[in-house]
N, C-alpha and C positions, 0 to 999 in steps of 0.2 A: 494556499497556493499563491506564489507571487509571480507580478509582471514580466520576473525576469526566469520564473520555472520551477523555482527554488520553493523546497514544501517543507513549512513548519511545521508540527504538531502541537498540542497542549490539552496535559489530561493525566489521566493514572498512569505513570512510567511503567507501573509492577508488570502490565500485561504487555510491553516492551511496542504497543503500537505508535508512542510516539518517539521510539526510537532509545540512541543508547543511555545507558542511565550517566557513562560518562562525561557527555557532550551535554548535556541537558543543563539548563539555566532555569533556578528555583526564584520570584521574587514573588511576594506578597504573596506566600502559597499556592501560586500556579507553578508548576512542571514545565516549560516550551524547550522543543529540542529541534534542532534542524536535521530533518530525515534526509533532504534529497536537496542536493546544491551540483548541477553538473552542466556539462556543456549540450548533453541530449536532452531539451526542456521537458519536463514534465507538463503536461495540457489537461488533464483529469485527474481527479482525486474522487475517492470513498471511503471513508470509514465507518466499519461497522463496530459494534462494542468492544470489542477485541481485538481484531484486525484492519488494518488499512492496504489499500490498494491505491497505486497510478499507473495513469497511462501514458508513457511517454512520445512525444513529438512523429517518433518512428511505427507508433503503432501499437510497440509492445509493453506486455500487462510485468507490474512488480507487484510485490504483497512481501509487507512483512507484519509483526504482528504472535499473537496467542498461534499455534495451530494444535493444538490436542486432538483437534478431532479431523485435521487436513482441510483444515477450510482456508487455509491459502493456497491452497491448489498446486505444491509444491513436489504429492507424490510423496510426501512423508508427515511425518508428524514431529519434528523441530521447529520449535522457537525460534524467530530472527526478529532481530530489534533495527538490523536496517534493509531497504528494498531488496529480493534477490527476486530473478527474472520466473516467469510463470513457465517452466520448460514446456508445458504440453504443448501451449498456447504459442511457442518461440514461431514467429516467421507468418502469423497471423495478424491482421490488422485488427485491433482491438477499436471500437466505437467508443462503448459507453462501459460502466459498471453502476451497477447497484447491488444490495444486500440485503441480508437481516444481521442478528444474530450470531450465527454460527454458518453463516454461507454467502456470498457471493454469486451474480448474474451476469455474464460478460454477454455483449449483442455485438456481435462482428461486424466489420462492414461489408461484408455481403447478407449480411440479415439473419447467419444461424446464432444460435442463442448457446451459451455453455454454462453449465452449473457445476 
């Protein structure tokens, strides 16, 4: 995550968390790809083994990433290699995230917790 909002990733492309395989710059055998460059800053980051999560400026949660098993909380079970918006979550002020594995902990700012 940088000063200006913009989030890079670097790591195993194949599980698409740190974005597209197109975009992605290979040296000295690391991966780095820039997932999120926009004018709604990004302010949180999480990444778990397969999927990554932000929270942008306005509140609301992104996830892209592995989902086989819907652990980016998108309501389906597609693969996305760049952020798409957490619709349940859309119009919620998102706090914090944390993770494991295969799941995801969002704490809202009024204090209820979503998994």
């Amino acid at each position: 995550l940088l000063i200006n909002g913009s989030v890079y990733a670097s790591g195993d492309i194949d599980n698409l968390n740190i974005g597209d395989k197109q975009e992605a710059i290979i040296s000295q055998g690391i991966t780095t790809a820039l997932v999120y460059g926009g004018l709604n800053q990004c302010v949180d980051i999480f990444a778990g083994s397969t999927q990554s999560f932000m929270i942008k400026e306005s509140g609301l949660l992104y996830a892209w990433g592995y989902n086989k098993f819907g652990q980016l909380g998108t309501g389906d079970a597609v693969n996305s290699a760049k952020p798409i918006l957490v619709r349940r979550l859309n119009g919620i002020s998102i706090n914090s995230i944390v993770g494991g594995d295969k799941l995801a902990v969002a704490l809202l700012d009024n204090g209820d917790v979503y998994a």
